[in-house]
N, C-alpha and C positions, 0 to 999 in steps of 0.2 A: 273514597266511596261516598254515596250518600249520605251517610248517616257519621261519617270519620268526624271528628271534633276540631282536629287539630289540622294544620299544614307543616309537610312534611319538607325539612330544609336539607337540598342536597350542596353534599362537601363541596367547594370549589379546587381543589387540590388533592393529594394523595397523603395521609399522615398517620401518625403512628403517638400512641400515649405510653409509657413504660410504667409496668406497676411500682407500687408502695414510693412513688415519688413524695419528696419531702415539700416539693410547689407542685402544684395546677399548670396543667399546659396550658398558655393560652393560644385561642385556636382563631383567624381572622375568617370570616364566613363567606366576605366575597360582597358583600351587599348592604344596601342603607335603604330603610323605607322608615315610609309616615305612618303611624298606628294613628285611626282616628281617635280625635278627643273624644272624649270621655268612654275611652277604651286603655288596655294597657296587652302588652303580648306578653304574655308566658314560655319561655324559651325553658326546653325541657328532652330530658333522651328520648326518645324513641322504646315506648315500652318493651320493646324485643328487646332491643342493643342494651338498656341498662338490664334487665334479667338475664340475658345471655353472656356480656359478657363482664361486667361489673362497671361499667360506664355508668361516670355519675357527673355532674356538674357541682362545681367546687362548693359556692353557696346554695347547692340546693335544684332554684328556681333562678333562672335572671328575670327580671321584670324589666321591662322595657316601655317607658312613658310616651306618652303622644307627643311629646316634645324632642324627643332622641332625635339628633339626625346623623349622627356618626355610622362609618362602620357597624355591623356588627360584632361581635366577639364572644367566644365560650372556654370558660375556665373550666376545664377538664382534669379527672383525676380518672384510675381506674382501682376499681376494689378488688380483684382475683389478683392470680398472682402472674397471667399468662398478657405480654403487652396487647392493645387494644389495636389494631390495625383498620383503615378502609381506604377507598380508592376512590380519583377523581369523582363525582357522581352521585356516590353512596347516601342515601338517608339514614345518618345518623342520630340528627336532634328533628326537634317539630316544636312549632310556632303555636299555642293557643290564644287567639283574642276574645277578653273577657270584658266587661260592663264595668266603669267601677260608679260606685254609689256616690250623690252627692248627697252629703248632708254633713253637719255641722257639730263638731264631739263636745260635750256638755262637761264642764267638772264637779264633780256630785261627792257627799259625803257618805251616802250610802246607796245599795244599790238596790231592786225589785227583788223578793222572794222568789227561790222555785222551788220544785221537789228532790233537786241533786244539789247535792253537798259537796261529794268528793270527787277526787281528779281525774286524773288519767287512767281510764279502766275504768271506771266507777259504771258504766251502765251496763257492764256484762258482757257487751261483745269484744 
């Protein structure tokens, strides 16, 4: 749609992920593209397919640099206990292209004040 963030990758093949595997399926996508520079893509489930049916990606997120030119590829695992099935076609994962920042990390001995101190949780929501 208009407003969709992402591009949605469909499977080139029919395949199938079996739960509580002790490796990552790896999955070939079918395709090799140029992410422009100073971009990077974000390979990620498909917010339906990881809620529904425990589709996750092994590390998470793949990042994919503007220098990639290989195949694509997704390390697949399934969290429920029922195996993950789809068909030729299917959109399963989706692509996000994001901006990355240029600038240059500085090594410092201490850092700026704020008003939060503590971690994870710490603002309430």
């Amino acid at each position: 749609t208009e407003g969709s963030a992402a591009y949605d990758i469909y499977m080139p093949e029919d395949g199938i992920i079996l739960p509580n595997s002790q490796r990552a399926s790896v999955i070939n996508l079918g395709f090799a593209m140029a992410i422009p520079k100073g971009f990077c893509g974000l390979l990620l489930p498909r917010s339906s397919t990881g809620a529904k049916s425990g589709l996750a990606l092994n590390n998470t997120a793949g990042v994919i640099d503007s220098d990639y030119r290989g195949e694509w590829q997704a390390y697949l695992r399934v969290h429920n206990t029922e195996p993950f099935r789809w068909k030729r076609g299917d959109r399963v994962l989706q692509l996000l292209i994001v901006p990355i920042a240029d600038f240059e990390l500085i090594q410092t001995e201490s850092l700026d004040i704020t008003d939060r101190v503590a971690g994870f949780g710490s603002t309430g929501i």
